[in-house]
C-alpha positions in Angstrom: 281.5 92.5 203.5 278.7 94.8 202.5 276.5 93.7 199.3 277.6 96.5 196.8 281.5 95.7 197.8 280.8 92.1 196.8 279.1 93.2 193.5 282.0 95.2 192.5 284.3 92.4 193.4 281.7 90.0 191.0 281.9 92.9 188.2 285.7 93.0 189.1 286.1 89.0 188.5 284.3 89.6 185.5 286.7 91.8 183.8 289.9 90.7 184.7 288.9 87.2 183.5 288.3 88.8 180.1 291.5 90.6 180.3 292.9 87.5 181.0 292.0 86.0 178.0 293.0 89.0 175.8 296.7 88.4 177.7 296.4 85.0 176.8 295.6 85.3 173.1 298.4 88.0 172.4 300.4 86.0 174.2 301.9 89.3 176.8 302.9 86.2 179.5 306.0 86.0 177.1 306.4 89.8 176.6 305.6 91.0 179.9 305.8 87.7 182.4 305.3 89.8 185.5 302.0 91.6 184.0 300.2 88.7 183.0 301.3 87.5 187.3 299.8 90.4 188.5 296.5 90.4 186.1 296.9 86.2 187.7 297.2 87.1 191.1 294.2 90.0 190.9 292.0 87.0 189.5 292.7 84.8 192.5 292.5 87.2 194.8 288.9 88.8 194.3 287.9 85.1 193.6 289.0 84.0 197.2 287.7 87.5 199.1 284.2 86.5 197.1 284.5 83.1 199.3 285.8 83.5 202.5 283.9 86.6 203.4 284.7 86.3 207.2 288.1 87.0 206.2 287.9 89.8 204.1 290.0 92.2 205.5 292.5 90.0 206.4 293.2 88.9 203.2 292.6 92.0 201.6 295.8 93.5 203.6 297.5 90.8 201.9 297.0 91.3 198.9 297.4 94.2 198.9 301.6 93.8 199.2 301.5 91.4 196.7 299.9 93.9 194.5 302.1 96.0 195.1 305.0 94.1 194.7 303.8 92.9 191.6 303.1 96.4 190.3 305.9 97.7 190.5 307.8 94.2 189.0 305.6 94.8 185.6 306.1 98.7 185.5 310.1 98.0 185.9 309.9 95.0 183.5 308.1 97.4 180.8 309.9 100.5 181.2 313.6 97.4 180.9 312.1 96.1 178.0 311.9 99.3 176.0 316.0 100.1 177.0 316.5 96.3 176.2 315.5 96.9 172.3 317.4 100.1 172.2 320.4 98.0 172.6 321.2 100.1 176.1 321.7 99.5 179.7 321.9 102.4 181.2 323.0 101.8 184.8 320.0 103.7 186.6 317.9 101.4 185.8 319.9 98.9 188.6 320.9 101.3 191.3 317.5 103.3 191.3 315.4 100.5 192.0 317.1 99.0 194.3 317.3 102.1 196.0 313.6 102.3 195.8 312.5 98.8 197.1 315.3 99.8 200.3 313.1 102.8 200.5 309.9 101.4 200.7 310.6 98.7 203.1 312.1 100.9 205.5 309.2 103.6 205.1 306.6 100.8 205.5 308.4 99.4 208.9 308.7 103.0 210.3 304.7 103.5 209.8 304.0 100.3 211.3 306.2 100.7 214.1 305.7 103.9 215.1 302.4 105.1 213.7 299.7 102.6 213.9 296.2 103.2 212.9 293.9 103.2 215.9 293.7 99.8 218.3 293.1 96.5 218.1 294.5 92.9 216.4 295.4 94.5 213.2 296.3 97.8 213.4 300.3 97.7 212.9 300.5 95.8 209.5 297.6 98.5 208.1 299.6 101.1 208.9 302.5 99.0 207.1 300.4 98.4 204.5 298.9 101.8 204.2 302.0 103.3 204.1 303.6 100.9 201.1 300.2 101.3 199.3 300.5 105.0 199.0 304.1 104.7 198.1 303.1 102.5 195.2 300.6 104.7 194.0 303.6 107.9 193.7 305.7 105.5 191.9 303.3 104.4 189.6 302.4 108.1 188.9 305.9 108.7 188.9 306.6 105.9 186.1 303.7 107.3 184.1 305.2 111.0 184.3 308.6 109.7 182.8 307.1 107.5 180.4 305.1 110.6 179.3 308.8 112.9 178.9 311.2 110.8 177.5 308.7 109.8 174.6 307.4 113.8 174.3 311.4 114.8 173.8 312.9 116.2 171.1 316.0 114.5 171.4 316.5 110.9 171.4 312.6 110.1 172.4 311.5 106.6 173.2 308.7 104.8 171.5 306.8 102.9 173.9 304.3 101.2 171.5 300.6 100.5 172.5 301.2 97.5 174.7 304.4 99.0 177.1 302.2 102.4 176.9 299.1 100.6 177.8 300.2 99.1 180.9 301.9 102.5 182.4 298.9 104.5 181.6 296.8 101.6 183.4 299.0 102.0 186.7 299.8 105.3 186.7 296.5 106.7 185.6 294.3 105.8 187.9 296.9 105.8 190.8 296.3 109.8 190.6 292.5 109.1 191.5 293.3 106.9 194.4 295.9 108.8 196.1 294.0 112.1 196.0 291.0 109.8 197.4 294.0 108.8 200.1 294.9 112.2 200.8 291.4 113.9 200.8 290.3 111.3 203.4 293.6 112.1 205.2 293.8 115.6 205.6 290.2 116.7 205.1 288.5 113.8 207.4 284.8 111.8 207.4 283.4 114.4 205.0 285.7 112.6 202.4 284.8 109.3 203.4 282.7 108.8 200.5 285.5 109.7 198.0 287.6 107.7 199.8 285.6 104.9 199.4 283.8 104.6 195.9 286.6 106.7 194.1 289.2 103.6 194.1 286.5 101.3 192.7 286.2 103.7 189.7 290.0 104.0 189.5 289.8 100.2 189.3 287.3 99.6 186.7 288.9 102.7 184.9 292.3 100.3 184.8 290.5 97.8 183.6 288.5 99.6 180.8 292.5 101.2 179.5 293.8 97.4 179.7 291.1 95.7 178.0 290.7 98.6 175.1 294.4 98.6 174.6 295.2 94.6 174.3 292.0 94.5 172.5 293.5 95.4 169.2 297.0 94.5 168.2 300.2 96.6 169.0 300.6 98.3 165.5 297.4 100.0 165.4 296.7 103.4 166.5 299.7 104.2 169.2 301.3 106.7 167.5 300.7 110.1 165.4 302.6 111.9 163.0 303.5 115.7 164.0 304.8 117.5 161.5 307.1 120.7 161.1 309.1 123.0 158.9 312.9 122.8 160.2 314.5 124.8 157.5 313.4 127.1 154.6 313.7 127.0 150.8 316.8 128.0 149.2 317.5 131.1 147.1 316.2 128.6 143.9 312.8 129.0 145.6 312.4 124.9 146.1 310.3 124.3 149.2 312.0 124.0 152.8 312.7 120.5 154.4 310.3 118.8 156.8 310.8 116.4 159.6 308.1 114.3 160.7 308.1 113.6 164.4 305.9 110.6 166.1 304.6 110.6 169.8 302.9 108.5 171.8 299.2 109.2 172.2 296.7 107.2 174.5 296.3 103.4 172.9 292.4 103.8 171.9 
């Protein structure tokens, strides 16, 4: 492992102890169980590729399912819990992801089969991996997306709150800069491999900045702004029109 990838994995330690403390005071392991596993599971994981060096890569394409596996668990668990205090179940939420999870084992198997990257010991499960990874990544911008239009609509919006809204925005936001890092080195070649290299680290500590701003102050403050707007105007007495206020979601900072 080169020196500067270990000192991001150090700087990386660093912060997702402290986020793990935040979790820990605001208590989000009862909240959102499957969060607080993944911010667990990140923890261990960059603490164990700091010590057992030789086996970097190895255990980096492991963890790399279990990221995202867990992921996906806390986006789905998030997006439940908001439908779950609404009072609704609305069937999608089953049948879609379990369509989704058949999807993405079947993609992943396909890649590894029949596409593998290069030669040697390894190169079936990275294509596997690499495969599932990027599939991750849409979803998570894909979650992000819908989070962002059913809490911008007119009728019937959903309020996320800062926490929920927090944790999509930290997937799905810097899922964009890694995939386009994915794709440049894909389709554009060893120019990009620079991009392709340092731009997921800064995706990284960009999701960890978003996580540790937004559970550093408590859900009620500052996730929402008022928007307000004339909807009907004054009668013939000449008494001002009505106005509705309507509240969106904004970025928790």
């Amino acid at each position: 492992m080169l020196r500067q990838d270990y000192l991001v994995g150090m700087v990386g330690l660093c912060l997702q102890i402290a986020l793990l403390c935040l979790l820990t005071r605001r208590k989000i392991y009862h909240r959102f169980p499957f969060f607080f596993a993944y911010s667990v599971y990140w923890t261990v994981a960059i603490a164990v590729q700091a010590v057992a060096q030789s086996l970097f890569f190895a255990i980096y394409y492991v963890t790399e399912i279990g990221d995202g596996v867990l992921a996906l668990l806390a986006i789905y668990a998030v997006l439940r819990s908001a439908y779950e205090e609404r009072q609704e179940s609305p069937r999608w939420l089953i049948v879609v992801p379990s369509l989704i999870a058949v999807i993405l084992l079947a993609d992943s198997l396909w890649e590894a089969f029949f596409y593998p990257l290069g030669r040697g010991q390894w190169v079936h499960m990275a294509a596997g991996i690499y495969s599932f990874n990027r599939n991750v990544l849409c979803l998570e911008i894909a979650a992000l997306i819908f989070a962002l239009a059913v809490d911008w609509r007119r009728h019937d919006p959903i309020r996320w709150g800062r926490y929920r809204f927090g944790i999509i925005v930290g997937f799905g936001a810097p899922a964009i800069i890694t995939l386009v890092a994915q794709l440049l080195r894909t389709y554009f070649g060893v120019r990009y491999e620079e991009a392709f290299r340092y731009m997921p680290s800064g995706a990284y500590f960009g999701q960890m900045l978003i996580w540790l701003r937004c559970f550093f102050r408590d859900e009620a403050h500052g996730t929402q702004v008022i928007r307000e707007g004339e909807v009907s105007s004054g009668g013939e007495s000449g008494e001002p029109g009505n106005r509705s206020l309507q509240t969106f979601t904004v970025l928790p900072f």
